[in-house]
C-alpha positions as CSV (number, residue, x, y, z in Angstrom):
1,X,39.0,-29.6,-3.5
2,X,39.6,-27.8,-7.0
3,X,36.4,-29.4,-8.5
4,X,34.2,-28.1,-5.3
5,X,35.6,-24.9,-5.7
6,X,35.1,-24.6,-9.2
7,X,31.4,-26.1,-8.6
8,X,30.7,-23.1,-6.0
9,X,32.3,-21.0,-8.6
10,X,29.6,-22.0,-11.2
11,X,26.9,-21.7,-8.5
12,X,28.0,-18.0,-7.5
13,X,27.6,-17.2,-11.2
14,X,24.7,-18.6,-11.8
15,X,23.1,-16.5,-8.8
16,X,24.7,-13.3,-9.5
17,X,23.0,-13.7,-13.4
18,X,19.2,-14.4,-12.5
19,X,19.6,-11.8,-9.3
20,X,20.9,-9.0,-12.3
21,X,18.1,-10.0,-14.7
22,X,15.4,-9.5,-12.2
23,X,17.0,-6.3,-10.7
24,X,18.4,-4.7,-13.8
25,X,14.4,-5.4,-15.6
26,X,13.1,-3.2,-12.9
27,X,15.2,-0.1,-14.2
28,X,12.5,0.4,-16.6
29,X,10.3,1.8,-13.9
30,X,12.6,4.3,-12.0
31,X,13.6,5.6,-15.8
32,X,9.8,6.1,-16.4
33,X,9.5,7.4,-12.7
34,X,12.5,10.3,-13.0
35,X,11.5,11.8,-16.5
36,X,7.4,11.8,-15.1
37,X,9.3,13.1,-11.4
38,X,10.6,16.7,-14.3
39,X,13.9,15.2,-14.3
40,X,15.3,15.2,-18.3
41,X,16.6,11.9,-19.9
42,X,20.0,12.7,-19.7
43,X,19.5,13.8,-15.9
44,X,17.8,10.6,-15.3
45,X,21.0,8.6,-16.9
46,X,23.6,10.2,-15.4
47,X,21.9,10.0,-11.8
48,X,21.2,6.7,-12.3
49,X,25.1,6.0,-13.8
50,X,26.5,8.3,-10.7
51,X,24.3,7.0,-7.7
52,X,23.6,3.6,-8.4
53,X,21.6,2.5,-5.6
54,X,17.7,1.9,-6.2
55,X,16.4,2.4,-2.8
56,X,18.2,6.5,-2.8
57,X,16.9,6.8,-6.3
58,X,13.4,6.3,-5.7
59,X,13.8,8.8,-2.9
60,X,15.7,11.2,-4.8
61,X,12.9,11.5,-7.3
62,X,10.0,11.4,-4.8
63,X,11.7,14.2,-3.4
64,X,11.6,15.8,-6.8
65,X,8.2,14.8,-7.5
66,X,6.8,16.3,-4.7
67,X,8.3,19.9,-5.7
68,X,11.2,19.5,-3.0
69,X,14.5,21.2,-3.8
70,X,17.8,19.9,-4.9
71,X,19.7,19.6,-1.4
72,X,16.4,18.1,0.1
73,X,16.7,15.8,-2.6
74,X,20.2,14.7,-2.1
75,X,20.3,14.5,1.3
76,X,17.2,12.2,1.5
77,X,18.8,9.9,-1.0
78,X,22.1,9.9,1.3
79,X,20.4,9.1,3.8
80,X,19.1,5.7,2.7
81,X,22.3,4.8,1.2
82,X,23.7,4.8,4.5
83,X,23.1,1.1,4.6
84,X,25.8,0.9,1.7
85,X,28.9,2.0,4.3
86,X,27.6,-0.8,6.1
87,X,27.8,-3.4,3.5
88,X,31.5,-1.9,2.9
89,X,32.8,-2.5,6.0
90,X,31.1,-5.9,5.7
91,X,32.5,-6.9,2.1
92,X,36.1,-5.1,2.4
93,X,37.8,-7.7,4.2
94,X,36.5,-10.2,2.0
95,X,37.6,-9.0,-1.3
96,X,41.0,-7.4,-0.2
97,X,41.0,-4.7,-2.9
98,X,43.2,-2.1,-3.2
99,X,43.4,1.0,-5.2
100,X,41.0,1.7,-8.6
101,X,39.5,-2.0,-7.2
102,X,38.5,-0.3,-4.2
103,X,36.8,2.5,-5.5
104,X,35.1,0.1,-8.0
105,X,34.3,-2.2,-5.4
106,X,32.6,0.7,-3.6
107,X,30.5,1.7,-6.3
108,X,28.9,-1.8,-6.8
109,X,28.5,-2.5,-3.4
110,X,24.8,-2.4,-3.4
111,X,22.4,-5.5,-1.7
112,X,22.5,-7.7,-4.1
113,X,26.2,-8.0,-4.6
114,X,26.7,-7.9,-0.8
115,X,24.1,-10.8,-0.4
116,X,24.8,-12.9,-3.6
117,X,28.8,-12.5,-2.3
118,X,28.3,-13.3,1.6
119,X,25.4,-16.4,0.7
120,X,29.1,-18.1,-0.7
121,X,30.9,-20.6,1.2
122,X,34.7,-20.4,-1.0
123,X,36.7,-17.2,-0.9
124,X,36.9,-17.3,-4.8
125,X,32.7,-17.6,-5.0
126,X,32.5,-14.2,-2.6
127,X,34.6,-12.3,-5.2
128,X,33.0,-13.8,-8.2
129,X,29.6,-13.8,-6.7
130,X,30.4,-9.6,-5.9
131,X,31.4,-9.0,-9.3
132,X,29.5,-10.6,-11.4
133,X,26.6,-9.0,-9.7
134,X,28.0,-6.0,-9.7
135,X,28.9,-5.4,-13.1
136,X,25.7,-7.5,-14.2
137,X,23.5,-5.3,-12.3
138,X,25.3,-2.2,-13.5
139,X,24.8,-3.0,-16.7
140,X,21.6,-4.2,-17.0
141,X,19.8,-1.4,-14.6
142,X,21.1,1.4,-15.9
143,X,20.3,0.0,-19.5
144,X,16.9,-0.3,-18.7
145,X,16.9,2.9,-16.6
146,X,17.5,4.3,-20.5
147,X,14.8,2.5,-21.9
148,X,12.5,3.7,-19.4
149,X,14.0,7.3,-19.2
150,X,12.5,7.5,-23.3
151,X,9.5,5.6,-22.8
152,X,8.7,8.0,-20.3
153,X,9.6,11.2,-22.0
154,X,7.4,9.5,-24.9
155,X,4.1,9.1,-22.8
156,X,4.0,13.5,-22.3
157,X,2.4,15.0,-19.3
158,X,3.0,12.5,-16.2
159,X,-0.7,13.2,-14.6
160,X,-2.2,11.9,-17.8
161,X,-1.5,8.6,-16.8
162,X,-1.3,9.2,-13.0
163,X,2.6,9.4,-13.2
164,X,2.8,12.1,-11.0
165,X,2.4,9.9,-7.8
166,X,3.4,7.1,-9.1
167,X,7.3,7.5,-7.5
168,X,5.9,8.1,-4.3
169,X,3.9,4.4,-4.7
170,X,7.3,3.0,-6.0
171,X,9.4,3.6,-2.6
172,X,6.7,2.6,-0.9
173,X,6.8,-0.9,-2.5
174,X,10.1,-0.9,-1.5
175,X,10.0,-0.3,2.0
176,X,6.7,-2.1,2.2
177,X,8.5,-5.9,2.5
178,X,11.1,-4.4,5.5
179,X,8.1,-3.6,7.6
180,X,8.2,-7.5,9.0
181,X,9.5,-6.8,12.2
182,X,7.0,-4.9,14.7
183,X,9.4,-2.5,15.7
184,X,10.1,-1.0,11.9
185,X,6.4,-1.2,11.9
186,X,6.1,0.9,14.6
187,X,9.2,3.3,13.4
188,X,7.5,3.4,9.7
189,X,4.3,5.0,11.8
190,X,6.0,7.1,13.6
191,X,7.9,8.5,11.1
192,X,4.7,9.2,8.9
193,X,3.1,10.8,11.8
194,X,6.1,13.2,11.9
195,X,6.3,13.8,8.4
196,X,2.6,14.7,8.1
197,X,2.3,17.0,10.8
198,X,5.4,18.8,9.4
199,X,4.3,18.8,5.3
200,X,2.3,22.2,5.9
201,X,4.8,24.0,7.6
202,X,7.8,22.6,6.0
203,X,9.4,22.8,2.4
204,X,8.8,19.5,0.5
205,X,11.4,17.1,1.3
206,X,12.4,18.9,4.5
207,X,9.8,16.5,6.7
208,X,11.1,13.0,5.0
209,X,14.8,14.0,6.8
210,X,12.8,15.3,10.3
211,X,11.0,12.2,10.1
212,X,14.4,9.9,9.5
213,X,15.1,11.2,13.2
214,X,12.6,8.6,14.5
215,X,14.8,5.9,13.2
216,X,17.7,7.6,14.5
217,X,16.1,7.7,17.8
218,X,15.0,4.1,18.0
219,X,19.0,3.0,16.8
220,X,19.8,5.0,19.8
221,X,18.0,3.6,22.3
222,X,18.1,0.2,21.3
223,X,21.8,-0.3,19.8
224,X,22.5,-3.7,20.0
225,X,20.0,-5.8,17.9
226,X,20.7,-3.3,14.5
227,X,24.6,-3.8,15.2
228,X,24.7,-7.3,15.2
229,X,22.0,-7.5,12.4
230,X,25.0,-5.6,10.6
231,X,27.7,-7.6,11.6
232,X,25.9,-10.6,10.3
233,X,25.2,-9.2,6.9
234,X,24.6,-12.0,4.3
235,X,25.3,-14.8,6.7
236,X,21.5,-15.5,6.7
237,X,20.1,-13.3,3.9
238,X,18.1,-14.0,1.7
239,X,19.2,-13.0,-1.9
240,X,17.6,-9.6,-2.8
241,X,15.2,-9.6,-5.6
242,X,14.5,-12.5,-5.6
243,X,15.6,-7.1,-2.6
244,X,15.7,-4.0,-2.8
245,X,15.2,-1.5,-4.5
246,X,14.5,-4.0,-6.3
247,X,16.5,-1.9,-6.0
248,X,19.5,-1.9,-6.3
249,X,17.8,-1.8,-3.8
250,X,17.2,-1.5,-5.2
């Protein structure tokens, strides 16, 4: 029993170490992305440090990118970190933690830490699966973020090298892979339809959170396929970037 344990053990880390490689490489790009978005180097490593999910940092700096305010900004990258709470409520009976564990444990809980954890079959994997993800993914992104941030801030005006779109492109390869399933096809079109016609009236930024109320109508009126999607987080997943965004999801 000890020897399978310790064997699921070995195969948790060895997951959690190629899924933070791959992730943490992709920093580079969202580093390059925020300084060629007007954000400074410092900005760029201390949002990336603070928010720490890929998926809202790509939006945070498209926001940005596309001259939207601050609060515009924030909220859009709020709103597709929602899916973190979800992973929270998923991984917090798993790992039991209490106190500065639990705030920690909050802060890593991204997809890949929630996939690599849940795709474990021994209590002791989950929590080593979740951490060493976590932390390696922490580490590794946000050095790369860095490297990127200066190699950005190197290269000088962003619409040289056709930067200035280039965060915009970036999301989209993120959401690109969910767009599987007809219906988030057909919520993907709506929402663009809604966000276009709203673009010339509308500050930027402003018609990304208008059009997040298609989604939020769809969830409505078809409740119970996202809810046990939600509830059945990581028993069938298959392990992010290998995600989100890449990302930290990624």
């Amino acid at each position: 029993m000890a020897a399978a344990a310790s064997s699921a053990v070995r195969l948790a880390r060895r997951e959690a170490l190629g899924v933070s490689v791959a992730t943490g490489l992709y920093g580079i790009s969202f580093g390059a992305l925020s300084v060629a978005a007007g954000l400074s180097v410092v900005q760029t490593i201390v949002l990336s440090l603070i928010m720490f999910s890929g998926g809202s940092q790509f939006a945070f700096v498209g926001v940005i990118a596309a001259g939207g305010a601050g609060p515009a900004a924030v909220a859009t990258g709020a709103l597709v970190g929602v899916r973190n709470a979800l992973y929270g409520a998923r991984m917090a009976p798993l790992l039991g933690l209490q106190g500065w564990r639990r705030l920690l444990g909050a802060h890593l809980t991204i997809d890949e830490s929630t996939a690599v954890a849940t795709a474990q079959s021994e209590p002791r994997a989950v929590r080593e699966g979740f951490w060493w993800t976590g932390v390696g993914i922490y580490v590794l992104w946000n050095s790369f973020v860095t490297l990127g941030a200066f190699a950005g801030n190197a290269l000088g005006d962003p619409r040289t090298w056709g930067l200035d779109a280039a965060a915009a492109a970036a999301f989209l390869g993120l959401v690109w892979a969910r767009l599987a399933d007809p219906v988030a096809r057909w919520v993907g079109v709506g929402a663009a339809v809604v966000a276009l016609a709203l673009t010339p009236a509308l500050p930027a930024g402003v018609p990304v959170l208008a059009a997040a109320g298609v989604a939020v109508a769809v969830g409505w009126w078809r409740p119970g396929g996202d809810r046990a999607d939600a509830g059945s987080v990581g028993s069938d997943a298959e392990t992010p970037g290998a995600d989100d965004d890449g990302r930290p999801g990624a």
